[in-house]
PDB file with SEQRES, HELIX, SHEET and CRYST1 records, atoms N, CA, C and O in Angstrom:
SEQRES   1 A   55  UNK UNK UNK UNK UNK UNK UNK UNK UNK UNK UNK UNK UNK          
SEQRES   2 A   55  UNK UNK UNK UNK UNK UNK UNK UNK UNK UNK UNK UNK UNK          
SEQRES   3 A   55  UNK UNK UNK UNK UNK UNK UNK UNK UNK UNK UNK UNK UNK          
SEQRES   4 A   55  UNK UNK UNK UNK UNK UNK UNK UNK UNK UNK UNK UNK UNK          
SEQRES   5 A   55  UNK UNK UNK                                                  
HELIX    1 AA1 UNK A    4  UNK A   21  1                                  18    
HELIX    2 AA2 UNK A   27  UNK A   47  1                                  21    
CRYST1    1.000    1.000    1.000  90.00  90.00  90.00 P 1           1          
ATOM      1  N   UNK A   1     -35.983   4.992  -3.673  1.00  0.00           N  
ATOM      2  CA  UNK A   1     -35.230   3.816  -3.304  1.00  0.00           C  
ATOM      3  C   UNK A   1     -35.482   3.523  -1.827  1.00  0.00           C  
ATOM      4  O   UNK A   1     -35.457   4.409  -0.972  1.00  0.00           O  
ATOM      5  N   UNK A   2     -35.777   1.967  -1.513  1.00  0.00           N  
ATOM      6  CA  UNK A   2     -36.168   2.046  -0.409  1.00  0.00           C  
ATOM      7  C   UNK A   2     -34.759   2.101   0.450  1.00  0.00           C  
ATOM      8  O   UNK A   2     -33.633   2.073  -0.046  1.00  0.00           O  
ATOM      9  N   UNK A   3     -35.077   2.184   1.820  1.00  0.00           N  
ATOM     10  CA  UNK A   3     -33.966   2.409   3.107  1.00  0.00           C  
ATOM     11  C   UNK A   3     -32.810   0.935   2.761  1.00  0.00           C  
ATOM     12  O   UNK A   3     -31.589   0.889   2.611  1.00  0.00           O  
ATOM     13  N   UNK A   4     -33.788  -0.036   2.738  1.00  0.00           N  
ATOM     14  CA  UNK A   4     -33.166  -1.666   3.176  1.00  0.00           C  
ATOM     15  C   UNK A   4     -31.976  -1.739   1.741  1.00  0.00           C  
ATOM     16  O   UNK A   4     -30.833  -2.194   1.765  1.00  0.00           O  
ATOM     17  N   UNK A   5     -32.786  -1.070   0.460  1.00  0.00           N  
ATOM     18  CA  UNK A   5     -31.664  -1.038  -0.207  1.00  0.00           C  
ATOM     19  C   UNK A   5     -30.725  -0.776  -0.515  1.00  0.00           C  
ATOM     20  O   UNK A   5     -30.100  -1.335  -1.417  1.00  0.00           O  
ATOM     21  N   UNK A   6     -30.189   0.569   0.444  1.00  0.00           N  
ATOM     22  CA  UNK A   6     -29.404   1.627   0.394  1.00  0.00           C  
ATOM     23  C   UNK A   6     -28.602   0.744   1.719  1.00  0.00           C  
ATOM     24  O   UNK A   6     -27.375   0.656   1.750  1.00  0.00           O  
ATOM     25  N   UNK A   7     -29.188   0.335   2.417  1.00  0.00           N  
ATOM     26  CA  UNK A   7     -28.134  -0.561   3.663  1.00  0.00           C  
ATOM     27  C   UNK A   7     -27.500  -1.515   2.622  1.00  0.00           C  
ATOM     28  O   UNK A   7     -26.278  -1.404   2.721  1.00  0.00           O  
ATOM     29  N   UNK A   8     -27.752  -2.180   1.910  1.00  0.00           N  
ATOM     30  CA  UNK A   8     -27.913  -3.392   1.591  1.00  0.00           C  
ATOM     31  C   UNK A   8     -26.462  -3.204   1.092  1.00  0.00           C  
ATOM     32  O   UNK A   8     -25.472  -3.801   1.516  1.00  0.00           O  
ATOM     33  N   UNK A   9     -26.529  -1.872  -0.298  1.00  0.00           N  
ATOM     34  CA  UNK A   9     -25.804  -1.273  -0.703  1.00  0.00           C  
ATOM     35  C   UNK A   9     -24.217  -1.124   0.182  1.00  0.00           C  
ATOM     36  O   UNK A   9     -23.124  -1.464  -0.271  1.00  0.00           O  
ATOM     37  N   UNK A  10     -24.357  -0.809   0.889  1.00  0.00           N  
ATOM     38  CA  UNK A  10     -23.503   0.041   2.262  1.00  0.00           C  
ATOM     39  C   UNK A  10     -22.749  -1.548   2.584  1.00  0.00           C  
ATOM     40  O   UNK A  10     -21.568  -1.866   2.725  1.00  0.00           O  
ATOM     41  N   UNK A  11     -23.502  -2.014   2.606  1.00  0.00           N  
ATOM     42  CA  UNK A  11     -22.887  -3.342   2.960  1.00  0.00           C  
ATOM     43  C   UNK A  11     -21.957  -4.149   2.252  1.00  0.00           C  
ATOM     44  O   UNK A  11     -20.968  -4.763   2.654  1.00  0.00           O  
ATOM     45  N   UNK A  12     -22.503  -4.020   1.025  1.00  0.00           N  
ATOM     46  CA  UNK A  12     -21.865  -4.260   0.137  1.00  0.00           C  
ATOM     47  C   UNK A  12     -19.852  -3.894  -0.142  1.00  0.00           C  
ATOM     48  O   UNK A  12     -18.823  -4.566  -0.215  1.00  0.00           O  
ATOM     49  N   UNK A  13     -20.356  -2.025  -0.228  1.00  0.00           N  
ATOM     50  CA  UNK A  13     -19.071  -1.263  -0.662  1.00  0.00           C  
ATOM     51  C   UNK A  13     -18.122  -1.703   0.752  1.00  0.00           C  
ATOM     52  O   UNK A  13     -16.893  -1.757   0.787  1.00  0.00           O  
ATOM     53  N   UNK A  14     -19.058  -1.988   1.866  1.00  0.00           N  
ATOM     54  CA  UNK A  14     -17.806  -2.047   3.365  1.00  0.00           C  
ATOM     55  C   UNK A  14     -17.204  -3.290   2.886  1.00  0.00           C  
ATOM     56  O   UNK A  14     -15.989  -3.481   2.849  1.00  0.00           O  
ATOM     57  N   UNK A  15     -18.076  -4.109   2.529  1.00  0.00           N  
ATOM     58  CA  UNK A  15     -17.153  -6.048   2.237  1.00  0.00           C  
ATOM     59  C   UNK A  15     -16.228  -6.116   1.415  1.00  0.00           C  
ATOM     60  O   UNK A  15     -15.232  -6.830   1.536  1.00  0.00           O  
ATOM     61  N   UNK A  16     -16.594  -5.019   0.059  1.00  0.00           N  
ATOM     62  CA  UNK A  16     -15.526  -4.887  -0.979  1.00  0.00           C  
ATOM     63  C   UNK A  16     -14.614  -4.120   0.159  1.00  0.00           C  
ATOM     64  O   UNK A  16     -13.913  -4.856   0.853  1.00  0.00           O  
ATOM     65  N   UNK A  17     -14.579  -3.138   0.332  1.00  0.00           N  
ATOM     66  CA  UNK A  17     -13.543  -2.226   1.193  1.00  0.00           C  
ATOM     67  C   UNK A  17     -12.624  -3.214   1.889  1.00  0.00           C  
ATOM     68  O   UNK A  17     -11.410  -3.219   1.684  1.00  0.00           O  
ATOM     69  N   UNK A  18     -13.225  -4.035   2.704  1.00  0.00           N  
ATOM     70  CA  UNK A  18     -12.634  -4.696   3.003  1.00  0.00           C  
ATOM     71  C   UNK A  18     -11.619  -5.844   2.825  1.00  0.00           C  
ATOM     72  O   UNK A  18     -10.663  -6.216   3.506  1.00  0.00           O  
ATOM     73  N   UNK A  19     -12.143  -6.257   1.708  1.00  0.00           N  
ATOM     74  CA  UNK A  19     -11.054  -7.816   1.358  1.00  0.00           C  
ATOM     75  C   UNK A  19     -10.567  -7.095   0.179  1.00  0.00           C  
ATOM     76  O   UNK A  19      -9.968  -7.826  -0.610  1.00  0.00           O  
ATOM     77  N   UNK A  20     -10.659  -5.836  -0.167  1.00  0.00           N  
ATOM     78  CA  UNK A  20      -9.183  -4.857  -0.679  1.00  0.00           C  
ATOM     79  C   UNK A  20      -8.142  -4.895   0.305  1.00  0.00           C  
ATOM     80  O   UNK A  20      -7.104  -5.515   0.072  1.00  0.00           O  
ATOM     81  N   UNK A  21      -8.357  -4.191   1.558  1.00  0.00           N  
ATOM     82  CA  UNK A  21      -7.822  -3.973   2.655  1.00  0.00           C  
ATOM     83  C   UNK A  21      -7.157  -5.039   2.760  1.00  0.00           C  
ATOM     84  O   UNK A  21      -5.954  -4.827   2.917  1.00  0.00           O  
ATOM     85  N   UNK A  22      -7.530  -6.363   2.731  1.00  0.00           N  
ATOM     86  CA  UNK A  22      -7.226  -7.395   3.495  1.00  0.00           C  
ATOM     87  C   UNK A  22      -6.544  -7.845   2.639  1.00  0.00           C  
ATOM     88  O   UNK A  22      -5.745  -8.655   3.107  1.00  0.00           O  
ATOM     89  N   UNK A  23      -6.444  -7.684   1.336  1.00  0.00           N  
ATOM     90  CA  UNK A  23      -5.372  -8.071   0.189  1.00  0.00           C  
ATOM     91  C   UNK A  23      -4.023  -6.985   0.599  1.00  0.00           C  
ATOM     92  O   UNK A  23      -2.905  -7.475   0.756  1.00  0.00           O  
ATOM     93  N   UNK A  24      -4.207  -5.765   0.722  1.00  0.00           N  
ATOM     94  CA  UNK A  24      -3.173  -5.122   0.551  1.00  0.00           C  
ATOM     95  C   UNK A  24      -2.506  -4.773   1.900  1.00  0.00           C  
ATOM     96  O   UNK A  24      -1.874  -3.729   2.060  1.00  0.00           O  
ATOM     97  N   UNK A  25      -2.704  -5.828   2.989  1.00  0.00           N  
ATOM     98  CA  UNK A  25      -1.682  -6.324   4.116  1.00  0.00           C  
ATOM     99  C   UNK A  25      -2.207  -4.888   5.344  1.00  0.00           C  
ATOM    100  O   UNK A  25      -1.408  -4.242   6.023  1.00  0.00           O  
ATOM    101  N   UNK A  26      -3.311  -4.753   5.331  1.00  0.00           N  
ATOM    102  CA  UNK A  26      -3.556  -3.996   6.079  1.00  0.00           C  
ATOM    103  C   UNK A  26      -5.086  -4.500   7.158  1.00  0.00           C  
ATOM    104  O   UNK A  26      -6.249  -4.096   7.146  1.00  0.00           O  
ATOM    105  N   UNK A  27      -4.463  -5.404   7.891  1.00  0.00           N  
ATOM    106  CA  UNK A  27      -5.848  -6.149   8.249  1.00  0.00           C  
ATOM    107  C   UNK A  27      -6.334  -5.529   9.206  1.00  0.00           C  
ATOM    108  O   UNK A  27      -7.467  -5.963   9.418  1.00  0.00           O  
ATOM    109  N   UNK A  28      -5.865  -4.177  10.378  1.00  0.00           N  
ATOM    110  CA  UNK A  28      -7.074  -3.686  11.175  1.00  0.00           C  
ATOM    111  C   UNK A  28      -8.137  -3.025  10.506  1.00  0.00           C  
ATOM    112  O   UNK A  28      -9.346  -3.228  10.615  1.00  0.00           O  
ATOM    113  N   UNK A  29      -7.443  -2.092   9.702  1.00  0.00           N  
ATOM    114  CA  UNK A  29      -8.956  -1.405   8.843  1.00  0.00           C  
ATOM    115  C   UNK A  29      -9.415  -2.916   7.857  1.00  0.00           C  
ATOM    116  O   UNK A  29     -10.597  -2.931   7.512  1.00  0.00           O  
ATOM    117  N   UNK A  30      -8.860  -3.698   7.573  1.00  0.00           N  
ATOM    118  CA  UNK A  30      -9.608  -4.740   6.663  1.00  0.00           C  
ATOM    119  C   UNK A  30     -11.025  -4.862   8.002  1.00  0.00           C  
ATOM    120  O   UNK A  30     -12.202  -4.523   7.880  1.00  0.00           O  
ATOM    121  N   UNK A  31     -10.193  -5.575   9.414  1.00  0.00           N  
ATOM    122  CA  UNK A  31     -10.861  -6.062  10.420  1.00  0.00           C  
ATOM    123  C   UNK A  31     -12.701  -5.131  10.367  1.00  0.00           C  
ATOM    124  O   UNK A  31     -13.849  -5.574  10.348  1.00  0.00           O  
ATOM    125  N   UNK A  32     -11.987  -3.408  10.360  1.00  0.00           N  
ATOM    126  CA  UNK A  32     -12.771  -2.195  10.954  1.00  0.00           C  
ATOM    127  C   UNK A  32     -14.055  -2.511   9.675  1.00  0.00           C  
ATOM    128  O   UNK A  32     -15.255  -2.675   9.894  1.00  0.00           O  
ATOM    129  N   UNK A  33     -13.391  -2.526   8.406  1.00  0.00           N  
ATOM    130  CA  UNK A  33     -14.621  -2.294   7.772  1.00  0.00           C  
ATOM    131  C   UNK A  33     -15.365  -3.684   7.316  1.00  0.00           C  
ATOM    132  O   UNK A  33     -16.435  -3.655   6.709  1.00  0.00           O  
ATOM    133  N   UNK A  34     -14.508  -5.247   7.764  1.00  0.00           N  
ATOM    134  CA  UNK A  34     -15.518  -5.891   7.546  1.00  0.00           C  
ATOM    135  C   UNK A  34     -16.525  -6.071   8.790  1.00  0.00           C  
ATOM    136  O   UNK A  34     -17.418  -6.918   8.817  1.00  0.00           O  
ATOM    137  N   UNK A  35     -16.299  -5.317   9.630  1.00  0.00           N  
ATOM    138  CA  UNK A  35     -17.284  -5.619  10.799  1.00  0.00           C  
ATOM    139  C   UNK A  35     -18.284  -4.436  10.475  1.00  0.00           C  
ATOM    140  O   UNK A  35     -19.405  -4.573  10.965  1.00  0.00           O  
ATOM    141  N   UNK A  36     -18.113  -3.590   9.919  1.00  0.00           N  
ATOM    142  CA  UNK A  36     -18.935  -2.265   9.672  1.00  0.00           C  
ATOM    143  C   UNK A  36     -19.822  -2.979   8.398  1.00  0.00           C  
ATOM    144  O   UNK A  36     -21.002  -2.673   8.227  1.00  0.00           O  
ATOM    145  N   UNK A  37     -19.323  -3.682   7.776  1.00  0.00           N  
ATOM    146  CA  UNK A  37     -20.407  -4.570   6.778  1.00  0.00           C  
ATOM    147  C   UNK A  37     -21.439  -5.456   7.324  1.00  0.00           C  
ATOM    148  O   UNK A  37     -22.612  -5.552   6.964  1.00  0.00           O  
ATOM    149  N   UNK A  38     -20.827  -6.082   8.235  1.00  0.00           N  
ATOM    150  CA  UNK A  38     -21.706  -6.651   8.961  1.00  0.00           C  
ATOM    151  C   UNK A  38     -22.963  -5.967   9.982  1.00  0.00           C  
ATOM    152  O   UNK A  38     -23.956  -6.657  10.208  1.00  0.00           O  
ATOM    153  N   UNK A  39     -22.889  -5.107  10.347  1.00  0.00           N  
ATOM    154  CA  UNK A  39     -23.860  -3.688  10.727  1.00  0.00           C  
ATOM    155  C   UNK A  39     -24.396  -3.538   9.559  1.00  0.00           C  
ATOM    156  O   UNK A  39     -25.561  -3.936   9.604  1.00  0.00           O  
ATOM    157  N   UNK A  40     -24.155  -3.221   8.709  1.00  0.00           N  
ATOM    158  CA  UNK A  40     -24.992  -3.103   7.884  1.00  0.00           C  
ATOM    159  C   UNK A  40     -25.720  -3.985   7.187  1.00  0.00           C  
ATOM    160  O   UNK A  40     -26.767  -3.700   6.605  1.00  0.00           O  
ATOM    161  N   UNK A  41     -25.200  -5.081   7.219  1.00  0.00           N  
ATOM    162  CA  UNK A  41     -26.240  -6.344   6.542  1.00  0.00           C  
ATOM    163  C   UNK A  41     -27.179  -6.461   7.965  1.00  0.00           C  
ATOM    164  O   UNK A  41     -28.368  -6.493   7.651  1.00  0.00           O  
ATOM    165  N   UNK A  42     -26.981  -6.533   9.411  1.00  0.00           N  
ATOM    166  CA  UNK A  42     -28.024  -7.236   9.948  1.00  0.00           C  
ATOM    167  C   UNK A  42     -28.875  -5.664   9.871  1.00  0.00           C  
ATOM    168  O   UNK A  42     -30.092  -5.844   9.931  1.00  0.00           O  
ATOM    169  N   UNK A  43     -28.520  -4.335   9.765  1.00  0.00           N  
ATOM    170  CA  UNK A  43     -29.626  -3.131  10.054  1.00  0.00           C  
ATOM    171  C   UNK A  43     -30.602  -3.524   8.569  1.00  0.00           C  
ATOM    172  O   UNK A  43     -31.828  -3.623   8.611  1.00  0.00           O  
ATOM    173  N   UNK A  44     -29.895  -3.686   7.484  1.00  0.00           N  
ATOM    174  CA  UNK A  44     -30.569  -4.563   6.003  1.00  0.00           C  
ATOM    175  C   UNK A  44     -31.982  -5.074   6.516  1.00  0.00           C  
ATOM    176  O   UNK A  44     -33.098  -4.558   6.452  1.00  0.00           O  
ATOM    177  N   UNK A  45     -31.375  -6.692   7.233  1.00  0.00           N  
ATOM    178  CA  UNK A  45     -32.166  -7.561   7.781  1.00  0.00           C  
ATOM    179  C   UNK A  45     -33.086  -7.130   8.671  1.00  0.00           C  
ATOM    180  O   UNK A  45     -34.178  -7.685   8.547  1.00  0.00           O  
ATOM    181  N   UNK A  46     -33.014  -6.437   9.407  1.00  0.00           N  
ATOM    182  CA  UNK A  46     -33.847  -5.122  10.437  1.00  0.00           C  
ATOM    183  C   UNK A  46     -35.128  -4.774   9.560  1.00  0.00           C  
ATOM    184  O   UNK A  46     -36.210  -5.356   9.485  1.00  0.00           O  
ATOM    185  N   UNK A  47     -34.700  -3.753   8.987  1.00  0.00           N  
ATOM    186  CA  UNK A  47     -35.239  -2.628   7.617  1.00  0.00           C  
ATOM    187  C   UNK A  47     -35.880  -3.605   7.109  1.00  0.00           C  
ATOM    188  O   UNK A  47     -37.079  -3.591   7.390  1.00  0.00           O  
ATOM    189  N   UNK A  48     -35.440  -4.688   6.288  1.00  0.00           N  
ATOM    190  CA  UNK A  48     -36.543  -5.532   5.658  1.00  0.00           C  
ATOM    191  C   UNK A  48     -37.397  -6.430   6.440  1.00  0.00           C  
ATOM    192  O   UNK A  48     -38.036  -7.206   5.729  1.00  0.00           O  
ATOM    193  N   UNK A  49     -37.602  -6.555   7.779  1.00  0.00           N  
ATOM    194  CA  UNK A  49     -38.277  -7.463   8.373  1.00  0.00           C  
ATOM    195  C   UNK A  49     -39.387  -6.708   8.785  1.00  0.00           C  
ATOM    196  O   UNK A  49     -40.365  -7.372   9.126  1.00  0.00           O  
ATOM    197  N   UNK A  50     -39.516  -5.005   8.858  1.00  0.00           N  
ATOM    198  CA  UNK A  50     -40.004  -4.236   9.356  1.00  0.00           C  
ATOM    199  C   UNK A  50     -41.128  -4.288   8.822  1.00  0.00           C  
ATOM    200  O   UNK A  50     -42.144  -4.500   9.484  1.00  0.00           O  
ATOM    201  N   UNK A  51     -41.132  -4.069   7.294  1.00  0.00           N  
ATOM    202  CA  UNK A  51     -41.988  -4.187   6.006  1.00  0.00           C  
ATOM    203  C   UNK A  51     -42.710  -2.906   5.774  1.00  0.00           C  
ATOM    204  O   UNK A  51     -43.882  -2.792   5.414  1.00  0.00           O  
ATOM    205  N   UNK A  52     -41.846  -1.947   6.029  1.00  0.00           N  
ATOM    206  CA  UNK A  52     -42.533  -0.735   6.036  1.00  0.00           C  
ATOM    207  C   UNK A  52     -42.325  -0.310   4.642  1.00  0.00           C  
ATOM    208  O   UNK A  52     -41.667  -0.763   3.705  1.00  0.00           O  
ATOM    209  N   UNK A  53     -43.330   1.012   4.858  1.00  0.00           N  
ATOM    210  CA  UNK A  53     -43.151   1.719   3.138  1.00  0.00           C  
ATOM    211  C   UNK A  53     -41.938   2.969   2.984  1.00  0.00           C  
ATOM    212  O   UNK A  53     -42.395   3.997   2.484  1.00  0.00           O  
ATOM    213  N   UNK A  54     -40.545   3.018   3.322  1.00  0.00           N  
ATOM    214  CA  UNK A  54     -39.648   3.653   3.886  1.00  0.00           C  
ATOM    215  C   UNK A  54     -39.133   4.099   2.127  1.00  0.00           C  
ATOM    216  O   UNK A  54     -37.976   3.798   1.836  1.00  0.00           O  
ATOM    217  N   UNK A  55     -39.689   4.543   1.426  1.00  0.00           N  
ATOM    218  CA  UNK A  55     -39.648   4.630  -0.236  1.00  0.00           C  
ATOM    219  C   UNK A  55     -39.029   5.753  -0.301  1.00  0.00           C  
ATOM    220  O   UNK A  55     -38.761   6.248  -1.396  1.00  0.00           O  
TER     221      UNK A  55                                                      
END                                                                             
């Protein structure tokens, strides 16, 4: 599995994590992990611009 997909991934579970969080009235960690999603989508965008063979 490549790297970019495993970010991609990561990114994913932080956004869900988050607008759980953010449903259940707890918005600094909502805040903490939707910004930690966002790290991970632009390192994503990084990783895939690179075009390496990171397999």
């Amino acid at each position: 599995m490549k790297t970019s997909t495993i970010f991609a991934i990561c990114g994913i579970i932080c956004g869900l994590l988050s607008a759980m969080l953010g449903l259940t009235g707890k918005p600094w960690q909502a805040g903490l992990f939707g910004l930690a999603a966002g790290i991970w989508c632009i390192a994503t965008l990084i990783m895939d611009r690179r075009d390496g063979d990171d397999d």
